[in-house]
C-alpha positions in Angstrom: 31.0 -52.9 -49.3 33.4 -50.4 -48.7 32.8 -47.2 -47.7 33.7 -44.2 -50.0 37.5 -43.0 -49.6 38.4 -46.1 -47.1 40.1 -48.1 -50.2 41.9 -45.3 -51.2 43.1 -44.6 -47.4 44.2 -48.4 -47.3 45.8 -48.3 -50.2 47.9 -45.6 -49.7 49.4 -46.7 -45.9 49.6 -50.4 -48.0 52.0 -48.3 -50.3 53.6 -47.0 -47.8 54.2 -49.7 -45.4 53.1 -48.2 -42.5 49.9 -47.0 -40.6 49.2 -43.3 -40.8 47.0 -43.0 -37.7 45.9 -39.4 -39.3 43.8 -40.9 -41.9 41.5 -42.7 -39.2 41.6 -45.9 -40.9 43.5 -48.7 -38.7 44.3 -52.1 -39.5 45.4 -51.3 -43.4 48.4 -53.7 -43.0 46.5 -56.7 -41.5 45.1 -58.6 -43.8 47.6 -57.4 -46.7 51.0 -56.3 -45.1 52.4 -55.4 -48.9 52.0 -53.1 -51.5 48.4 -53.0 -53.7 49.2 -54.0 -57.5 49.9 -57.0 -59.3 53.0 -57.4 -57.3 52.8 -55.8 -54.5 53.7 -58.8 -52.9 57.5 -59.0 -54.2 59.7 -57.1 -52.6 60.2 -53.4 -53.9 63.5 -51.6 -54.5 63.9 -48.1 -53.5 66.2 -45.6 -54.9 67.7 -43.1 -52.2 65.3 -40.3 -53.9 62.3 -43.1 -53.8 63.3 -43.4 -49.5 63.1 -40.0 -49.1 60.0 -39.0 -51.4 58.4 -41.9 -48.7 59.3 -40.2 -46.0 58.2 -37.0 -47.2 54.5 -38.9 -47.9 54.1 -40.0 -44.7 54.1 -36.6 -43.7 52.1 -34.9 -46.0 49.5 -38.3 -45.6 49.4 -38.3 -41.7 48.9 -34.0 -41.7 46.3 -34.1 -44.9 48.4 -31.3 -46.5 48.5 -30.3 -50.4 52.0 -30.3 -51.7 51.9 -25.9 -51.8 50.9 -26.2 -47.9 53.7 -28.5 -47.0 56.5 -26.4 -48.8 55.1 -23.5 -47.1 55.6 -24.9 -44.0 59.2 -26.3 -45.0 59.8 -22.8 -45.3 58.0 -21.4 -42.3 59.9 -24.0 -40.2 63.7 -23.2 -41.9 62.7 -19.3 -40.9 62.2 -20.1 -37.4 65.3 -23.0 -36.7 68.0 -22.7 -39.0 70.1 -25.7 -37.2 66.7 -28.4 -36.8 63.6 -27.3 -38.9 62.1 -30.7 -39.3 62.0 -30.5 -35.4 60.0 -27.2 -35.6 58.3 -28.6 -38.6 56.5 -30.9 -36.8 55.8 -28.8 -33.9 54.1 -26.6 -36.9 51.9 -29.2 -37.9 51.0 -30.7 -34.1 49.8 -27.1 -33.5 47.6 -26.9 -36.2 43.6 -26.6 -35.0 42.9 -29.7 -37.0 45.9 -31.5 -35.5 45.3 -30.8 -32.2 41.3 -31.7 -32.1 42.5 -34.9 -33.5 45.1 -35.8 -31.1 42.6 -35.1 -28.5 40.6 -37.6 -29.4 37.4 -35.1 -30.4 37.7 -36.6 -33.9 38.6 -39.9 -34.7 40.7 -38.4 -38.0 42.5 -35.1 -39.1 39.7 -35.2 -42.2 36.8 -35.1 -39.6 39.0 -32.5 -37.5 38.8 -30.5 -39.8 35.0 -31.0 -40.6 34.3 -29.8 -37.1 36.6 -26.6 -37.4 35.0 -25.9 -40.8 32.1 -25.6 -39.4 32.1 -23.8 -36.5 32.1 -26.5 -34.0 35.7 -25.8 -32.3 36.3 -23.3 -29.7 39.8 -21.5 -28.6 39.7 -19.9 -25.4 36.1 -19.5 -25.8 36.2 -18.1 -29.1 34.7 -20.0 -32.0 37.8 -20.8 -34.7 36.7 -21.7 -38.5 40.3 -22.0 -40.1 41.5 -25.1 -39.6 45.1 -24.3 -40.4 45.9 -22.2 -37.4 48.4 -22.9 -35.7 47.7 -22.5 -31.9 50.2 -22.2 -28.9 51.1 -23.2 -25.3 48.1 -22.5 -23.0 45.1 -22.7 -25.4 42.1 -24.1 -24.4 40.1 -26.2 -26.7 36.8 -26.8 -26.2 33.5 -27.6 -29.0 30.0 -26.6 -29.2 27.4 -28.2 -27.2 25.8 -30.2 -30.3 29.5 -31.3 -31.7 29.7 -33.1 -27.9 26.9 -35.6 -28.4 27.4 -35.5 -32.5 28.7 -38.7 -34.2 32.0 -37.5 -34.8 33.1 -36.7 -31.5 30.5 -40.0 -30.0 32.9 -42.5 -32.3 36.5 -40.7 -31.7 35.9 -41.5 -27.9 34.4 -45.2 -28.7 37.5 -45.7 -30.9 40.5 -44.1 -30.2 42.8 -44.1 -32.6 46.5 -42.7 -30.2 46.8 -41.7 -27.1 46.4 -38.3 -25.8 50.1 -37.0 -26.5 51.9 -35.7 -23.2 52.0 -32.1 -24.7 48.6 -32.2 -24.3 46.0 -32.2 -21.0 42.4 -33.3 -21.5 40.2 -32.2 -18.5 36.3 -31.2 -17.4 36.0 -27.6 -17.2 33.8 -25.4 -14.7 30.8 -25.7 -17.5 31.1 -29.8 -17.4 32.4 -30.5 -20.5 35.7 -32.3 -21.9 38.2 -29.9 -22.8 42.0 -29.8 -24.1 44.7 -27.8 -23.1 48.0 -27.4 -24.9 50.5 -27.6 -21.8 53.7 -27.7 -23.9 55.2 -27.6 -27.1 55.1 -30.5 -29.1 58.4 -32.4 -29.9 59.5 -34.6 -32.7 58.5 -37.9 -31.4 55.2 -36.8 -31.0 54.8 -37.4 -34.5 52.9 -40.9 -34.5 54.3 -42.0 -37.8 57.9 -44.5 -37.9 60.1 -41.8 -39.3 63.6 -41.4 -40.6 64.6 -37.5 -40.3 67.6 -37.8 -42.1 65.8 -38.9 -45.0 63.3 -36.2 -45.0 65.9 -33.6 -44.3 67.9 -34.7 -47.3 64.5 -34.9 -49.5 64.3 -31.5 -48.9 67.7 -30.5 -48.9 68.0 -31.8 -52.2 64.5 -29.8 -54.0 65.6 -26.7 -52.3 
């Protein structure tokens, strides 16, 4: 049987043709590399807006983001870089606490990320951090609570790994024993782990606005 909310996670990176590491679940495009439906097995035809609405998804799917939390940080990241705002985009989303726990492998998705940071379990510089939208910066160090280290979530993220540690980020053991993350750099467009076309994202948003 499957368990709650993994058919719907198939489903959607079945839709869109690709894995979205985010949602924890690998191996979506295995057994069934096509669309769900009736005929997801002939091949679809995209309009130019249907491309770019994908492209836009993939985002939104890898990051967990409502629709009002990905325009505001459209608009956040056109502020900051008026020539290439997908680029700071993306260096947005990397940064954010529940991104970054992911990515270091302390959570085997962005969902259970942000389960951790919820709940008190995630530490910034030795202070505990309960919004798991921050965005964080260059030279923050991650750590969690003593119970979050032998917890399930954190026991299967290192059993499975689901990326590699991104080069913008250090994992290391700290002075008090435990693993810890550092953000070293800042994050760059190709450490988004999703197959991506920018123009088409660009012109999605280009065109709404």
């Amino acid at each position: 049987m499957l368990q709650k909310g993994k058919k719907p996670r198939f489903k959607l990176q079945r839709r869109l043709q690709v894995e979205i590491p985010g949602l924890g679940k690998a191996g979506a495009l295995e057994r069934r590399p096509y669309p769900p439906g009736e005929h997801g097995q002939r091949r679809k035809k995209y309009s130019e807006y249907g491309l770019q609405l994908e492209e836009k998804q993939k985002v939104r799917a890898h990051y967990g983001l409502r629709e009002e939390q990905m325009k505001r940080f459209v608009k956040e990241a056109k502020r900051a870089a008026q020539i290439n705002w997908v680029e700071k985009l993306i260096n947005l989303l990397e940064k954010r606490a529940d991104s970054i726990v992911f990515r270091l492998g302390f959570a085997p998705s962005i969902p259970a990320a942000r389960q951790l940071v919820s709940h008190g379990k995630v530490f910034v510089n030795g202070k505990r951090l309960d919004i798991k939208s921050a965005v964080l910066k260059v030279g923050d160090r991650i750590t969690l609570s003593a119970d979050a280290y032998t917890g399930q979530t954190y026991l299967h993220a290192k059993a499975n790994p689901r990326l590699p540690v991104p080069d913008y980020l250090k994992k290391e053991i700290g002075s008090d024993n435990v693993e810890a993350g550092l953000i070293k750099e800042e994050p760059q467009m190709g450490d988004f782990p999703v197959p991506f076309n920018e123009g088409l994202f660009t012109s999605y948003y280009n065109l709404k606005g």
